[in-house]
N, C-alpha and C positions, 0 to 999 in steps of 0.2 A: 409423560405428557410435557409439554414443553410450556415455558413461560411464556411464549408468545400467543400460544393457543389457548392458553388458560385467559389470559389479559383479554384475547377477544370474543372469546366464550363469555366471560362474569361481563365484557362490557356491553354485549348482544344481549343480556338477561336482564341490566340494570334498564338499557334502553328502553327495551322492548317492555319490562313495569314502568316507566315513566309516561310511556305512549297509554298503557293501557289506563295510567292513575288519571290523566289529560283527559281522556275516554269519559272517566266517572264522573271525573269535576263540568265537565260539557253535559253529559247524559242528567247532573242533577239540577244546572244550571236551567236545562231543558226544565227539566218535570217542575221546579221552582216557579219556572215565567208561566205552563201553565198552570197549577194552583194560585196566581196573582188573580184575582180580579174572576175566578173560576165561580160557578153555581153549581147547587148540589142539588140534585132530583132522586125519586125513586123511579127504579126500570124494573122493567119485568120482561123474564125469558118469554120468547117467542117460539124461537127455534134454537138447536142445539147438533150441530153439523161433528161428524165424528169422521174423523182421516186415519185409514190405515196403513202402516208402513211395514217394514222389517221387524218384526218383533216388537213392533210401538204403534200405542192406540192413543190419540189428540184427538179432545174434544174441545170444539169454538162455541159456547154463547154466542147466539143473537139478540142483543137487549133492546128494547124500547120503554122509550122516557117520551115524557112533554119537558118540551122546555117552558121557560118565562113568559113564551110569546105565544104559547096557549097551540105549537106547532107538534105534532109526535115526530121522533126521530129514532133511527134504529142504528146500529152499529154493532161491530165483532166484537167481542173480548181482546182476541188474539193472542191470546194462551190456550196452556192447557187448565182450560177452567176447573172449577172444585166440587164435579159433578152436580153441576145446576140440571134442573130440571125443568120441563116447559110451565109456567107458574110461576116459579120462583119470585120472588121481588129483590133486589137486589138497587145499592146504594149509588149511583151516579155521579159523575163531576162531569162539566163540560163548559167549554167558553160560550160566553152569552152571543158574540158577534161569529164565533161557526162551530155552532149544536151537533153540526156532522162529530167533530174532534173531540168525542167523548172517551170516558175510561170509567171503568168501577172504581167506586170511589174504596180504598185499600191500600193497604201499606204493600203488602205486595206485587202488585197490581202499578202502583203507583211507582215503588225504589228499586223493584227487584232488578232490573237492568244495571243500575248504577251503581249498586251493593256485589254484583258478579264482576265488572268493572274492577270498583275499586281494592276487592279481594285477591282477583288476579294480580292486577297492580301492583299493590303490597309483595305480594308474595314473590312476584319477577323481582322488584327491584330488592327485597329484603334479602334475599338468597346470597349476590354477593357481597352484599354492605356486610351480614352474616360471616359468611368465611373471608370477608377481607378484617373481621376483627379479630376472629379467631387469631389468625394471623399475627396479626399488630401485639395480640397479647402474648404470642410466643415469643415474638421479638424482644420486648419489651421485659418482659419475666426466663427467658432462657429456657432450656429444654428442661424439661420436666425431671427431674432427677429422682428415682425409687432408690429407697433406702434397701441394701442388703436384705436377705432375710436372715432372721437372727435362728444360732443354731439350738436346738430343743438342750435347755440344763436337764442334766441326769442329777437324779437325788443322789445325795452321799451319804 
């Protein structure tokens, strides 16, 4: 493999973690502005809509909440929820000025975008920082030298 293709390989990996780390820092940025100033209700399942794919079953909550202004409102999950059922009561957050734009209130629910983000992220960009040290420490400490191995003493 050539120096040239390696350089723009580690620099396509480093990029493409800093794009994804940019990702997190905006996606948390988001979830931040809305928990500002956010209200917290109880919802409860309504409906629970299930999508079938290739070897994959997604299930979407339908919640409804009242909000502050004594209005009900209903909105998706948009995940795959944690097998709620029609009943269930479930914890709410939503902005007071548009009750449409609600989320269960949860930490995964709430960071799991951000946290996939940022993980990728890491990982893209730590990969060549990774073997550009490795490196730097061979350089730096010289190649590794193994001692002989010593030959077995016979008893006398």
């Amino acid at each position: 493999m050539s120096d040239r293709f390696l350089y723009w390989l580690l620099s396509g990996f480093f990029t493409l973690g800093l794009i994804m780390l940019a990702a997190a820092v905006w996606e948390s940025r988001q979830t931040a502005q809305f928990l500002n100033g956010a209200e917290r209700a109880e919802g409860e399942v309504v409906r629970v809509t299930v999508s079938m794919g290739p070897g994959i079953r997604l299930t979407d909550a339908h919640v409804r909440f009242q909000a502050g202004d004594g209005q009900w409102h209903v909105f998706r999950t948009g995940y795959d929820s944690r097998g709620e059922v029609v009943g269930d009561r479930l914890p709410v957050i939503y902005r007071p000025e548009d009750p449409t734009d609600a989320r269960v209130d949860g930490l995964l629910s709430l960071w799991f975008v951000a946290a996939v983000w940022a993980f990728l992220g890491v990982s893209f960009a730590g990969l060549p920082v990774f073997w550009l040290f490795t490196i730097w420490r061979q350089v730096r400490d010289g190649p590794v030298m193994r001692r002989p191995p010593r030959k077995p003493r016979l008893p006398s």
